[in-house]
PQR file of N, CA, C, O and H, with PARSE charges and radii, in Angstrom:
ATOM      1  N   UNK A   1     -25.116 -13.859  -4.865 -0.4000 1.5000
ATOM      2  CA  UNK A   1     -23.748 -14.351  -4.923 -0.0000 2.0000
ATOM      3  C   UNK A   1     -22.835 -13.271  -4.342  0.5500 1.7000
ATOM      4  O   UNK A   1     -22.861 -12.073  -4.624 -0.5500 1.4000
ATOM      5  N   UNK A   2     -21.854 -14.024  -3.305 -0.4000 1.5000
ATOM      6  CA  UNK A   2     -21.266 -12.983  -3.030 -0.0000 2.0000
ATOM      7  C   UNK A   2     -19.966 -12.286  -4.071  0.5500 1.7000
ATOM      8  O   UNK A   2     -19.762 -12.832  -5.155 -0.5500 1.4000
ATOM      9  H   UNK A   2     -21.833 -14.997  -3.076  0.4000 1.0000
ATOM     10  N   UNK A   3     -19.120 -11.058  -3.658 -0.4000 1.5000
ATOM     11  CA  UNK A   3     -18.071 -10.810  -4.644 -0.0000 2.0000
ATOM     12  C   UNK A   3     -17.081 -11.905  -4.954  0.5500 1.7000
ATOM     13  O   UNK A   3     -16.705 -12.548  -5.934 -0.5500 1.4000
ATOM     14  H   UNK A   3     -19.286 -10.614  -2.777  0.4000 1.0000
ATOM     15  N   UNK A   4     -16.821 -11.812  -3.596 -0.4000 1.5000
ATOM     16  CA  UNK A   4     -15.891 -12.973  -3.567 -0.0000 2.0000
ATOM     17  C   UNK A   4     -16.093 -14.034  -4.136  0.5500 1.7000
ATOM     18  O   UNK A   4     -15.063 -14.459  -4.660 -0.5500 1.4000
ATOM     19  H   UNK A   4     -17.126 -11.290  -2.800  0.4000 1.0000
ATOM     20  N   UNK A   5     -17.217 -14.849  -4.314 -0.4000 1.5000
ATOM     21  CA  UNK A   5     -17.709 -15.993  -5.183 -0.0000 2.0000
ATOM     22  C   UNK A   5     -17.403 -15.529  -6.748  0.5500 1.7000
ATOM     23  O   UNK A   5     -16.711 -16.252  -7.464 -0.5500 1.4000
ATOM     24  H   UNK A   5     -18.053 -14.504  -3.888  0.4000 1.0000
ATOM     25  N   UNK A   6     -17.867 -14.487  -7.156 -0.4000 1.5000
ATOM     26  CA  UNK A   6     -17.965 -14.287  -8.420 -0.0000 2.0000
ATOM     27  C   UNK A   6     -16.384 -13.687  -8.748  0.5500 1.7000
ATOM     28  O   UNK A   6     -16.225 -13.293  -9.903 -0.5500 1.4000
ATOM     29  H   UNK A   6     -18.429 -13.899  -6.574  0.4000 1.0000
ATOM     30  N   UNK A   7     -15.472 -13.610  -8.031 -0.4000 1.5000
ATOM     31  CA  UNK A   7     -14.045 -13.797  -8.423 -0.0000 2.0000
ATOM     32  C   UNK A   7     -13.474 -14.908  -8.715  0.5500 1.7000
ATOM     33  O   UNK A   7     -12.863 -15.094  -9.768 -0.5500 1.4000
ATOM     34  H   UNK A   7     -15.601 -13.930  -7.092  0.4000 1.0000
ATOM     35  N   UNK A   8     -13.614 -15.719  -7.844 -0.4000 1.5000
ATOM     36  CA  UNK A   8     -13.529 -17.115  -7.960 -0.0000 2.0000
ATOM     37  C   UNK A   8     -13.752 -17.716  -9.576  0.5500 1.7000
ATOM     38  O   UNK A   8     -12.923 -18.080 -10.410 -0.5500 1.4000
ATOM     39  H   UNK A   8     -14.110 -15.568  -6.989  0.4000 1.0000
ATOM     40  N   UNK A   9     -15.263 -17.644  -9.618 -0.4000 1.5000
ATOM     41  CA  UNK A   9     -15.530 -18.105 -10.989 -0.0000 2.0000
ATOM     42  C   UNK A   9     -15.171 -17.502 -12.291  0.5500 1.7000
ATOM     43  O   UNK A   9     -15.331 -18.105 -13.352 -0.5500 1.4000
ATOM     44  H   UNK A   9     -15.936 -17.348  -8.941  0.4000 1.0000
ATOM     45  N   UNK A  10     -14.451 -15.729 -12.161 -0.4000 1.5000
ATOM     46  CA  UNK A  10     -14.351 -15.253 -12.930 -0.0000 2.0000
ATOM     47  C   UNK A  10     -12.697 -15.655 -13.039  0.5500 1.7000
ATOM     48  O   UNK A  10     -12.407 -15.553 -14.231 -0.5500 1.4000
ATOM     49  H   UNK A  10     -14.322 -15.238 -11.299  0.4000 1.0000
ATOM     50  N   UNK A  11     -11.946 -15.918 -12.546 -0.4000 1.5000
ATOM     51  CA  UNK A  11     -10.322 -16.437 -12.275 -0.0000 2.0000
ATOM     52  C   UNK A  11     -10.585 -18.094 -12.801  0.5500 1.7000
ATOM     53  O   UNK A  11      -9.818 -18.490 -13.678 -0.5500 1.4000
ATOM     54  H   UNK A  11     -12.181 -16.000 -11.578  0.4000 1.0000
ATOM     55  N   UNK A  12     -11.451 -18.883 -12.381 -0.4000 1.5000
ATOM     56  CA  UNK A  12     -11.430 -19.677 -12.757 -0.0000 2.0000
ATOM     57  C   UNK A  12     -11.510 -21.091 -11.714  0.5500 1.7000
ATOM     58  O   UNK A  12     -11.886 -22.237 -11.958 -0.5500 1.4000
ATOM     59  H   UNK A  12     -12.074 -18.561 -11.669  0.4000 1.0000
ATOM     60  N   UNK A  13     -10.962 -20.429 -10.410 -0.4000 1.5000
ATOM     61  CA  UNK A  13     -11.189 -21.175  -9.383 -0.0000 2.0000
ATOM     62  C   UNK A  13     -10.624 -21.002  -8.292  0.5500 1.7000
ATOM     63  O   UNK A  13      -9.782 -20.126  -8.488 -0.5500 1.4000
ATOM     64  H   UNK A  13     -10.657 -19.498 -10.212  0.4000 1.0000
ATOM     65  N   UNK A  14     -10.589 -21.378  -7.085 -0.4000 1.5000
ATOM     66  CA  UNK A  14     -10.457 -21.009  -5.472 -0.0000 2.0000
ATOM     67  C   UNK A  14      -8.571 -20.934  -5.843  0.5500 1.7000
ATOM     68  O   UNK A  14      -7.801 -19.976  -5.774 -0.5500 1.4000
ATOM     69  H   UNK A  14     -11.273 -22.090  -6.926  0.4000 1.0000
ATOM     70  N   UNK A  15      -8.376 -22.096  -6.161 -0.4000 1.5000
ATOM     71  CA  UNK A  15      -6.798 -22.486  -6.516 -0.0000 2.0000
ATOM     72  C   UNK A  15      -6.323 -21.415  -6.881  0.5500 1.7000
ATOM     73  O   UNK A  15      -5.811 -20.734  -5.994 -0.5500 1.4000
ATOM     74  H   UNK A  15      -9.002 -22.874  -6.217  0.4000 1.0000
ATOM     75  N   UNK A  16      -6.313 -20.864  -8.327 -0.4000 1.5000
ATOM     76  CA  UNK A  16      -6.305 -19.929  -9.360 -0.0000 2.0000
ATOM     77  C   UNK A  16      -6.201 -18.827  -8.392  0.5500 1.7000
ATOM     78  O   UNK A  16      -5.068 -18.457  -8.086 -0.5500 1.4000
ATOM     79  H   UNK A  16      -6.729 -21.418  -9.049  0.4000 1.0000
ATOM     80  N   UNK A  17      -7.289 -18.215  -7.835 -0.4000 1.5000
ATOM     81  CA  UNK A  17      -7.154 -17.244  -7.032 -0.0000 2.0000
ATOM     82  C   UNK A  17      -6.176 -17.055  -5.780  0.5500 1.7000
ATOM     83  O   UNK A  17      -5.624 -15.966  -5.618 -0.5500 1.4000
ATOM     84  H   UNK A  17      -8.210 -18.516  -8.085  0.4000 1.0000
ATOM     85  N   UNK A  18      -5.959 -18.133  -4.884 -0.4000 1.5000
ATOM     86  CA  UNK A  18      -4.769 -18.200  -4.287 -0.0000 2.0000
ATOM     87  C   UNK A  18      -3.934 -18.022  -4.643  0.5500 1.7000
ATOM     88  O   UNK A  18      -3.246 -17.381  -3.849 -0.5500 1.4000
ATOM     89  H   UNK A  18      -6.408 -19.017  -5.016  0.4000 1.0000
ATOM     90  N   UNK A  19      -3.359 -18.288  -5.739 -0.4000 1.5000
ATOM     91  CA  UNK A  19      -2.249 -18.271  -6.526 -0.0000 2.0000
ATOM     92  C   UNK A  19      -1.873 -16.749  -6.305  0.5500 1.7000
ATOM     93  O   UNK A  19      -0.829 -16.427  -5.736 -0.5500 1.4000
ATOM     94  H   UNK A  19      -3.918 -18.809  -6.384  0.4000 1.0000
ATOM     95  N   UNK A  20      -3.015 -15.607  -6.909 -0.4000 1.5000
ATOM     96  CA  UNK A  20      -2.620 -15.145  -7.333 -0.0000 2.0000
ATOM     97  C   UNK A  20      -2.742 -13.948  -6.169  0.5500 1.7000
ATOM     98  O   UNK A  20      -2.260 -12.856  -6.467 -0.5500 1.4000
ATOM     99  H   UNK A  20      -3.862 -15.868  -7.371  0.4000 1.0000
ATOM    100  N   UNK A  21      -3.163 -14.056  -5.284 -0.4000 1.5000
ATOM    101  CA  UNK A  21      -2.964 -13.530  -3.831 -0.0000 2.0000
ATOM    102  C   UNK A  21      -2.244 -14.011  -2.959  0.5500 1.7000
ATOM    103  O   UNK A  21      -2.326 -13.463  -1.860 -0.5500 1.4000
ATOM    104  H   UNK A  21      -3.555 -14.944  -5.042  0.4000 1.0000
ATOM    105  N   UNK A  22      -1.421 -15.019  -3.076 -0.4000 1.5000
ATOM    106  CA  UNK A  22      -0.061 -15.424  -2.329 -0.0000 2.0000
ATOM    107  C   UNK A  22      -0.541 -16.722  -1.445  0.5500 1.7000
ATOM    108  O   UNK A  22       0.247 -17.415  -0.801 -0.5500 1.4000
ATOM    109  H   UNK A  22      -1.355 -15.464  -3.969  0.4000 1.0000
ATOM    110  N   UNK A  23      -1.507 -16.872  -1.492 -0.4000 1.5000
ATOM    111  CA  UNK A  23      -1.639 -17.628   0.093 -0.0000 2.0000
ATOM    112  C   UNK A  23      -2.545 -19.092  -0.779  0.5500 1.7000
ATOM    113  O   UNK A  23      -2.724 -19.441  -1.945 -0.5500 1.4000
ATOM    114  H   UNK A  23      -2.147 -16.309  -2.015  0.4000 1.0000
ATOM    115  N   UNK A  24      -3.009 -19.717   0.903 -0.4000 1.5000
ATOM    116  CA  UNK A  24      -3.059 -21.130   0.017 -0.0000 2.0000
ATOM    117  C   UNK A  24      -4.729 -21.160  -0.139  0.5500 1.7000
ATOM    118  O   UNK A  24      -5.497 -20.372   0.414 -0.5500 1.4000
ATOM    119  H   UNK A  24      -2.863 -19.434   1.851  0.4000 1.0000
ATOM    120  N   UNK A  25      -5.198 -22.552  -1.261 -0.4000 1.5000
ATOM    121  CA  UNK A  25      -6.062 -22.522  -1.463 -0.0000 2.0000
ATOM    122  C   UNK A  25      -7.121 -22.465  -0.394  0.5500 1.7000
ATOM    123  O   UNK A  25      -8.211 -21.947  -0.637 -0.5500 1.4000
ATOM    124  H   UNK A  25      -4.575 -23.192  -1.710  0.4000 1.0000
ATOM    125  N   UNK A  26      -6.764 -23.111   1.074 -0.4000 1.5000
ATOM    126  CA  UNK A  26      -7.892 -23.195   2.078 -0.0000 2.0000
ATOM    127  C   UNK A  26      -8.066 -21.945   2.144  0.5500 1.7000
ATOM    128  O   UNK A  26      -9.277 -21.734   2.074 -0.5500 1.4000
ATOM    129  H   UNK A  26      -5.878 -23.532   1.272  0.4000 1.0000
ATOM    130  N   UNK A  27      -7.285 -20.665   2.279 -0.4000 1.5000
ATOM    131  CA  UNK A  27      -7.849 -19.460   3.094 -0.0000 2.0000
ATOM    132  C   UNK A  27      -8.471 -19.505   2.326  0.5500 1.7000
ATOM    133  O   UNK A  27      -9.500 -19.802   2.932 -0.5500 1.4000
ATOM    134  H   UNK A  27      -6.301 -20.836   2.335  0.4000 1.0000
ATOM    135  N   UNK A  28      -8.885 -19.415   0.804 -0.4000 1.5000
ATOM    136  CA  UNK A  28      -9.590 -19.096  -0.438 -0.0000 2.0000
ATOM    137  C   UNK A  28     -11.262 -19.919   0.082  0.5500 1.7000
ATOM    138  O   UNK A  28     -12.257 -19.216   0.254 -0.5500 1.4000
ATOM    139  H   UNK A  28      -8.049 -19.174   0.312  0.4000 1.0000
ATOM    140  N   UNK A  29     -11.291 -21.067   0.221 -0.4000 1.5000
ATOM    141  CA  UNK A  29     -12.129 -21.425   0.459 -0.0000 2.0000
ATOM    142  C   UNK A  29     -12.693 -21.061   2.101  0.5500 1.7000
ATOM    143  O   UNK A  29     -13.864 -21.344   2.354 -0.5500 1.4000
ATOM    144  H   UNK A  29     -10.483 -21.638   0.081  0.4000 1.0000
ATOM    145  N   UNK A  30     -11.814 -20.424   3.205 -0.4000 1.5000
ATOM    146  CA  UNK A  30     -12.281 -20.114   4.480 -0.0000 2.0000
ATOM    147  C   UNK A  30     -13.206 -18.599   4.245  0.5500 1.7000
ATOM    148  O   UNK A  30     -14.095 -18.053   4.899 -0.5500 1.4000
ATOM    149  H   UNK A  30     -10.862 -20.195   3.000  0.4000 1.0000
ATOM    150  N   UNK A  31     -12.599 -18.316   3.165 -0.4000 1.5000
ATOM    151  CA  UNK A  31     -13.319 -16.487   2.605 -0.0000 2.0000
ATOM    152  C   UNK A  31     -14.344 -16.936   2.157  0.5500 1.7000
ATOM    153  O   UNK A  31     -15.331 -16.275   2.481 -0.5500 1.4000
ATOM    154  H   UNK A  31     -11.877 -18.759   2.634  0.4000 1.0000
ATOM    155  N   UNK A  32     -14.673 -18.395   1.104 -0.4000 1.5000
ATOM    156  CA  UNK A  32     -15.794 -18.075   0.402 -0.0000 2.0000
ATOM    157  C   UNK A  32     -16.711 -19.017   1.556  0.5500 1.7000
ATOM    158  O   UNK A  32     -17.825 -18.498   1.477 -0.5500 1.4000
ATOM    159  H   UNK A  32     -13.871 -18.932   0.841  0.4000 1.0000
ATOM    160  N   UNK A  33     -16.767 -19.706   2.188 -0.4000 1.5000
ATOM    161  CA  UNK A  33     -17.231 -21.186   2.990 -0.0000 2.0000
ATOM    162  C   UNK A  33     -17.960 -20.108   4.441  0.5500 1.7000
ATOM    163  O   UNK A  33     -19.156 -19.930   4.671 -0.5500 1.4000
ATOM    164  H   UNK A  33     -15.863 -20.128   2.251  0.4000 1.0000
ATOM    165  N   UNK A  34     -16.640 -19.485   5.297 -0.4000 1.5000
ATOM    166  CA  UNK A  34     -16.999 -19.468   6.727 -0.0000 2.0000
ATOM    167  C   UNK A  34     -17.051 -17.725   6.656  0.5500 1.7000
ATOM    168  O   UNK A  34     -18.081 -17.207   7.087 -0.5500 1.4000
ATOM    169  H   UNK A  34     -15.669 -19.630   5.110  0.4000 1.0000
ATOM    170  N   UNK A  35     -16.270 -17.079   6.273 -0.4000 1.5000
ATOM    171  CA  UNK A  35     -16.041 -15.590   6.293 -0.0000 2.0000
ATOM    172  C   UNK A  35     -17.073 -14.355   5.531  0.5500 1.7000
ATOM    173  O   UNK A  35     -17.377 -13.183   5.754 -0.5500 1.4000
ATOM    174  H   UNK A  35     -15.433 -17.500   5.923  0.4000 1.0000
ATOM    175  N   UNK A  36     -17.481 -15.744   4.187 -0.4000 1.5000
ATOM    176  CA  UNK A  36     -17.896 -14.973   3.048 -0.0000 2.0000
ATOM    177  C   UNK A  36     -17.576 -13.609   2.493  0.5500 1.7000
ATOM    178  O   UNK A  36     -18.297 -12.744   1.996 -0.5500 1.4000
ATOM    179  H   UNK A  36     -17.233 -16.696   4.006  0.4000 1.0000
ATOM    180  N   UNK A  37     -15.990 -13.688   2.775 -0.4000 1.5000
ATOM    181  CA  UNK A  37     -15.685 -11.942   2.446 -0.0000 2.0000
ATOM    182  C   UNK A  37     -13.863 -12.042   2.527  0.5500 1.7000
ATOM    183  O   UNK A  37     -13.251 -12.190   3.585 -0.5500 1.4000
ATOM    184  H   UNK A  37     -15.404 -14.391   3.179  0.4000 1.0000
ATOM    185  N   UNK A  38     -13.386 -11.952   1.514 -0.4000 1.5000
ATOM    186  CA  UNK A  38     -12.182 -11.761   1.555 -0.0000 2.0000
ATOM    187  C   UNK A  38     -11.671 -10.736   2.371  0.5500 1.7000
ATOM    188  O   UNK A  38     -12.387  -9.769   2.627 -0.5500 1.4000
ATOM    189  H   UNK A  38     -13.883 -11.832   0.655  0.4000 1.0000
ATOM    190  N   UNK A  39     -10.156 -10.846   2.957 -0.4000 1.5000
ATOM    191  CA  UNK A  39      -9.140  -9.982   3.894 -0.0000 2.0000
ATOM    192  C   UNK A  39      -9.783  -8.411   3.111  0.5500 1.7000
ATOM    193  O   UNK A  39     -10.284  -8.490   1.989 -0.5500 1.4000
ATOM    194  H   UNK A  39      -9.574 -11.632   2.749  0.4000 1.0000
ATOM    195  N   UNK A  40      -9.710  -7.291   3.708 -0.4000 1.5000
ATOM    196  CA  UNK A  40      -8.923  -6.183   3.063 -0.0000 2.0000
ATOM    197  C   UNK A  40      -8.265  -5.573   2.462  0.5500 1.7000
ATOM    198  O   UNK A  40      -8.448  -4.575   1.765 -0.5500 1.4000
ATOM    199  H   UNK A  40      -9.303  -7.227   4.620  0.4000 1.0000
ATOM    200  N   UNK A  41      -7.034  -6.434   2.820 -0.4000 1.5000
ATOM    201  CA  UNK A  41      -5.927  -6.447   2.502 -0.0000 2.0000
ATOM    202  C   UNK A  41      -5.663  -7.099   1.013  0.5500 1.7000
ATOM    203  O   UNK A  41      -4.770  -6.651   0.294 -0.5500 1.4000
ATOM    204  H   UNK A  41      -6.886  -7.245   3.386  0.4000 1.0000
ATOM    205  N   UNK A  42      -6.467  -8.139   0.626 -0.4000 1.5000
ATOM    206  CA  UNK A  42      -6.431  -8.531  -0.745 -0.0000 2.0000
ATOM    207  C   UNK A  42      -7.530  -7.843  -1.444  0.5500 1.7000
ATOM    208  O   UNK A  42      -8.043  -8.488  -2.358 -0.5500 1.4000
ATOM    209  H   UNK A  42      -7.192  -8.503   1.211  0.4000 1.0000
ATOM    210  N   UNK A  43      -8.090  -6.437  -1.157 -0.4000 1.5000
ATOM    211  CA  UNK A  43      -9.300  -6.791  -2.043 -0.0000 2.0000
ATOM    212  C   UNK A  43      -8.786  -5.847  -3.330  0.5500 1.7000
ATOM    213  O   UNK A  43      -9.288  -6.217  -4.391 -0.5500 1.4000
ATOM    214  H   UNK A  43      -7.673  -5.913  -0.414  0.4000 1.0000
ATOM    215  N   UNK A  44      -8.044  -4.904  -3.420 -0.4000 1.5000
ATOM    216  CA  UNK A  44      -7.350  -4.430  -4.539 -0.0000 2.0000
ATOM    217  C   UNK A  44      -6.869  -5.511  -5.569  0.5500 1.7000
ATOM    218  O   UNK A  44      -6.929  -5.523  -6.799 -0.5500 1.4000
ATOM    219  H   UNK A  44      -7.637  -4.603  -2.557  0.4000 1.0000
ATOM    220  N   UNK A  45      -6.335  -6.485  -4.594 -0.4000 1.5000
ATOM    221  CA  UNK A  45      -5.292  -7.597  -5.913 -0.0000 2.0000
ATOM    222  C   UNK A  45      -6.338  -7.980  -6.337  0.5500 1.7000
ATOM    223  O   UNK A  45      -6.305  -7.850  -7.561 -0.5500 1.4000
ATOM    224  H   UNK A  45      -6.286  -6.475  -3.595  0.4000 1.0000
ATOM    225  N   UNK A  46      -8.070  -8.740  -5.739 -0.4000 1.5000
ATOM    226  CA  UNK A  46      -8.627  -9.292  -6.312 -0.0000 2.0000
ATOM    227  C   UNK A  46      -8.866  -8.650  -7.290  0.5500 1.7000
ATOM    228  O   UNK A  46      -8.265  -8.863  -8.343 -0.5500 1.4000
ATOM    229  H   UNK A  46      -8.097  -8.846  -4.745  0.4000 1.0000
ATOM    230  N   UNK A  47      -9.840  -7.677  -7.162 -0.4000 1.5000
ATOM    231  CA  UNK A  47     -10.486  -6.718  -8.175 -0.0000 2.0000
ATOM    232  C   UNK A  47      -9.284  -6.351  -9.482  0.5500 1.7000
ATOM    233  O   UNK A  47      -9.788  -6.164 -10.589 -0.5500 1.4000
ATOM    234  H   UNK A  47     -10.328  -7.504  -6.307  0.4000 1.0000
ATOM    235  N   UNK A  48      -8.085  -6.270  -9.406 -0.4000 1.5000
ATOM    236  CA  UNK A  48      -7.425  -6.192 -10.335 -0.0000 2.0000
ATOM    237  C   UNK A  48      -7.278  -7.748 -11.299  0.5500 1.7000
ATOM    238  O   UNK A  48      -7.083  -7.825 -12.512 -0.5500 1.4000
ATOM    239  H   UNK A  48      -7.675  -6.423  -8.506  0.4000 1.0000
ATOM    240  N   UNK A  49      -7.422  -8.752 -10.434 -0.4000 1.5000
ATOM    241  CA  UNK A  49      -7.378 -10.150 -11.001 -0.0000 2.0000
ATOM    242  C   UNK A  49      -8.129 -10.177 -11.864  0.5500 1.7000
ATOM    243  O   UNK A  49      -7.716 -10.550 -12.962 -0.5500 1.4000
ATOM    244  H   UNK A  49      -7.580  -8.690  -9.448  0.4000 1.0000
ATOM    245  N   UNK A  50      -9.249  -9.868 -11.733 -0.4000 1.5000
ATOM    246  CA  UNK A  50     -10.966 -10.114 -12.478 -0.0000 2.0000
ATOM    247  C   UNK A  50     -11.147  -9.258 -13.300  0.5500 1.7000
ATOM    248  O   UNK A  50     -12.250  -9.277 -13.844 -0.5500 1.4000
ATOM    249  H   UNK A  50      -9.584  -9.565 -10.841  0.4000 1.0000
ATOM    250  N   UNK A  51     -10.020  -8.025 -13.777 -0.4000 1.5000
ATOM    251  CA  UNK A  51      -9.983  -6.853 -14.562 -0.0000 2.0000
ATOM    252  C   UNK A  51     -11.046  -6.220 -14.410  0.5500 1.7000
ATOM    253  O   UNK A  51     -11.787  -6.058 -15.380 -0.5500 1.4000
ATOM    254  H   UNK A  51      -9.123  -8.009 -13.335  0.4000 1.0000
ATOM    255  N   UNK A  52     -11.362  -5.727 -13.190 -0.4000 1.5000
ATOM    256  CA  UNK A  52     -12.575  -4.699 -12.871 -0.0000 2.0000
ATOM    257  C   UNK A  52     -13.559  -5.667 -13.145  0.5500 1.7000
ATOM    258  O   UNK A  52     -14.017  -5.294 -14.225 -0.5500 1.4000
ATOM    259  H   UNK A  52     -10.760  -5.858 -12.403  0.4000 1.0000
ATOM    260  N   UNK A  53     -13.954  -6.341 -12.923 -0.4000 1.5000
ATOM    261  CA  UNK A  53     -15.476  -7.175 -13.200 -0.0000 2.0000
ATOM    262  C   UNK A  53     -15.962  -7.196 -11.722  0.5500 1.7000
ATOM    263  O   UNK A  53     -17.136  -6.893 -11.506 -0.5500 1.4000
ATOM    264  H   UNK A  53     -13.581  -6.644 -12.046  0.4000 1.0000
ATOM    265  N   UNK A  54     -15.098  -7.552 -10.632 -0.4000 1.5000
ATOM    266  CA  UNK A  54     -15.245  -7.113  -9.573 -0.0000 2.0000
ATOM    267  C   UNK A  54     -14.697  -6.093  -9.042  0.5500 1.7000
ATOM    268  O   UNK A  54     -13.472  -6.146  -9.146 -0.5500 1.4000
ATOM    269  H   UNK A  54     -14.145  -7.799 -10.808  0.4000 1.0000
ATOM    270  N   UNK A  55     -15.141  -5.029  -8.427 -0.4000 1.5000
ATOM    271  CA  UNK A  55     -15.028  -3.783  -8.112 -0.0000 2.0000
ATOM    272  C   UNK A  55     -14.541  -3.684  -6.776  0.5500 1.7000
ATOM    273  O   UNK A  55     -15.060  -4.466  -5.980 -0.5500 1.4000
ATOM    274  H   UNK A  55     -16.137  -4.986  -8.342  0.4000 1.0000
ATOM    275  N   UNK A  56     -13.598  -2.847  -6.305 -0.4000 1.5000
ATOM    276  CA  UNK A  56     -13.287  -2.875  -4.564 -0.0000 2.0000
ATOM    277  C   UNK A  56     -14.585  -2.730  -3.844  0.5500 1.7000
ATOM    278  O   UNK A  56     -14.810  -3.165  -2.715 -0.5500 1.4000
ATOM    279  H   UNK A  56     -13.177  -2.212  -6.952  0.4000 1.0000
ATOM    280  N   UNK A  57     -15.354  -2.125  -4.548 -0.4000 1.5000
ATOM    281  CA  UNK A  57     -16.796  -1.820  -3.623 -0.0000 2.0000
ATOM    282  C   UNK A  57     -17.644  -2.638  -3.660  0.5500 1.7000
ATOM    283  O   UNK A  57     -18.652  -2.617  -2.954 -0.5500 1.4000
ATOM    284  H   UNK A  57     -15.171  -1.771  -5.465  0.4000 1.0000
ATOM    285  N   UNK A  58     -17.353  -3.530  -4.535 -0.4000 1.5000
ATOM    286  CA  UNK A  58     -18.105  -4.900  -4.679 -0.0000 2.0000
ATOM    287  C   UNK A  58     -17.867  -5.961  -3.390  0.5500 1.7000
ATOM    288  O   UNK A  58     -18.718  -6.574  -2.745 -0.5500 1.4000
ATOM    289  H   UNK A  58     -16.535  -3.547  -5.109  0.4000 1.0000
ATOM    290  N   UNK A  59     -16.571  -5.953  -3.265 -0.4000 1.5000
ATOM    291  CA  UNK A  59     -15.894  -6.901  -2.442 -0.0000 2.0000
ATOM    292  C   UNK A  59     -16.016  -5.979  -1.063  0.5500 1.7000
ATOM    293  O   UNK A  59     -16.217  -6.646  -0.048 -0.5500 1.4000
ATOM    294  H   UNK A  59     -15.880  -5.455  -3.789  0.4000 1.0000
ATOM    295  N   UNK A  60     -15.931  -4.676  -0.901 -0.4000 1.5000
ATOM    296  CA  UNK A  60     -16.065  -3.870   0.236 -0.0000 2.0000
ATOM    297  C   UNK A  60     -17.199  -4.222   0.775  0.5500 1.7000
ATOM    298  O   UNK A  60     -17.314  -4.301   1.998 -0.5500 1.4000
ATOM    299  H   UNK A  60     -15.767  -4.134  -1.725  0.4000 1.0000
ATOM    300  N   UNK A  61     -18.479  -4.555  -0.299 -0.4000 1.5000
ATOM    301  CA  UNK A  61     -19.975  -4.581   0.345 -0.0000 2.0000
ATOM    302  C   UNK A  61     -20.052  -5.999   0.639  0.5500 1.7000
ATOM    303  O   UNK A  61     -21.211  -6.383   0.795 -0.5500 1.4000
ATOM    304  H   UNK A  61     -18.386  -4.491  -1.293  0.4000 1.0000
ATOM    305  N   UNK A  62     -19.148  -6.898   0.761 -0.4000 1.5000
ATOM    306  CA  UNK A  62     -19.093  -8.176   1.145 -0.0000 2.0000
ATOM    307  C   UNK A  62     -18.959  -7.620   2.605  0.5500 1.7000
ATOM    308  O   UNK A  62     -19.932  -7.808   3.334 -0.5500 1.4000
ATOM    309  H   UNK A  62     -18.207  -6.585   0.634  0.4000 1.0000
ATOM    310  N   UNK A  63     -18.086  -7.086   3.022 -0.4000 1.5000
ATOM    311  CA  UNK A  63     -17.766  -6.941   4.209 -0.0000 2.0000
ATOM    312  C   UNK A  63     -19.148  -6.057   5.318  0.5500 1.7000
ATOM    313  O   UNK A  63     -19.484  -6.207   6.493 -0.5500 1.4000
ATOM    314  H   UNK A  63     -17.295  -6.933   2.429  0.4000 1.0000
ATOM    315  N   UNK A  64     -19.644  -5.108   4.153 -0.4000 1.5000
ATOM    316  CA  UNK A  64     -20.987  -4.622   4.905 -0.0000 2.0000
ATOM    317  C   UNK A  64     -22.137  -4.993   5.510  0.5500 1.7000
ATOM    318  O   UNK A  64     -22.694  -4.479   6.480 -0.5500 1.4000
ATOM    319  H   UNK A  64     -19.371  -4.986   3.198  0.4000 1.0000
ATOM    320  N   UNK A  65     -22.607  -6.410   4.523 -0.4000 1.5000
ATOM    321  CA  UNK A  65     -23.487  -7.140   4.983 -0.0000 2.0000
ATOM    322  C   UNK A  65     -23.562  -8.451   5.923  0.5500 1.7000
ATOM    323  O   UNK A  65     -24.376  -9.372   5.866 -0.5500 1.4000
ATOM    324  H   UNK A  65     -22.154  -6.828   3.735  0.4000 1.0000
ATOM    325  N   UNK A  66     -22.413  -8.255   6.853 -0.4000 1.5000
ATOM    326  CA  UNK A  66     -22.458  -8.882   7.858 -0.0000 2.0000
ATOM    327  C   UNK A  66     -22.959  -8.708   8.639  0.5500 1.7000
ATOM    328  O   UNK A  66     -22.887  -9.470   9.603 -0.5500 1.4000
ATOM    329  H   UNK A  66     -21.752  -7.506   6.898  0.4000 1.0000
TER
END
C-alpha cells in the first residue's frame, strides 16, 4: 500500500483529505489512481493530517519507487 493510500484511509477518505490540503477531490484521486504519490508540496500537511501515522519519509518513499 502506498503512503498516500494509507492517508486516505487514515483521514477517512480522498474527499476528507482534499479538504484538508486545499484542492479538489480529483487531484486526491489523480495522486492515488495515476501518480501514486502525492505533490511535495503537500507532503508535510499530509503527514501532519494523519498525526504522524504517516511520516514525510513515508510519503517521500512514494516518490522513490518510481
Amino acid at each position: 500500500m502506498s503512503a498516500i493510500q494509507k492517508a486516505v484511509d487514515i483521514v477517512g477518505s480522498q474527499t476528507a483529505l482534499a479538504q484538508i490540503t486545499g484542492v479538489k477531490q480529483a487531484h486526491v484521486w489523480n495522486w492515488l489512481r495515476l501518480h501514486k504519490r502525492a505533490p511535495a508540496k503537500y507532503i508535510r500537511r499530509i503527514s501532519e493530517a494523519t498525526e504522524g501515522k504517516v511520516s514525510v519519509d513515508e510519503l517521500l518513499k512514494d516518490h522513490e519507487s518510481l
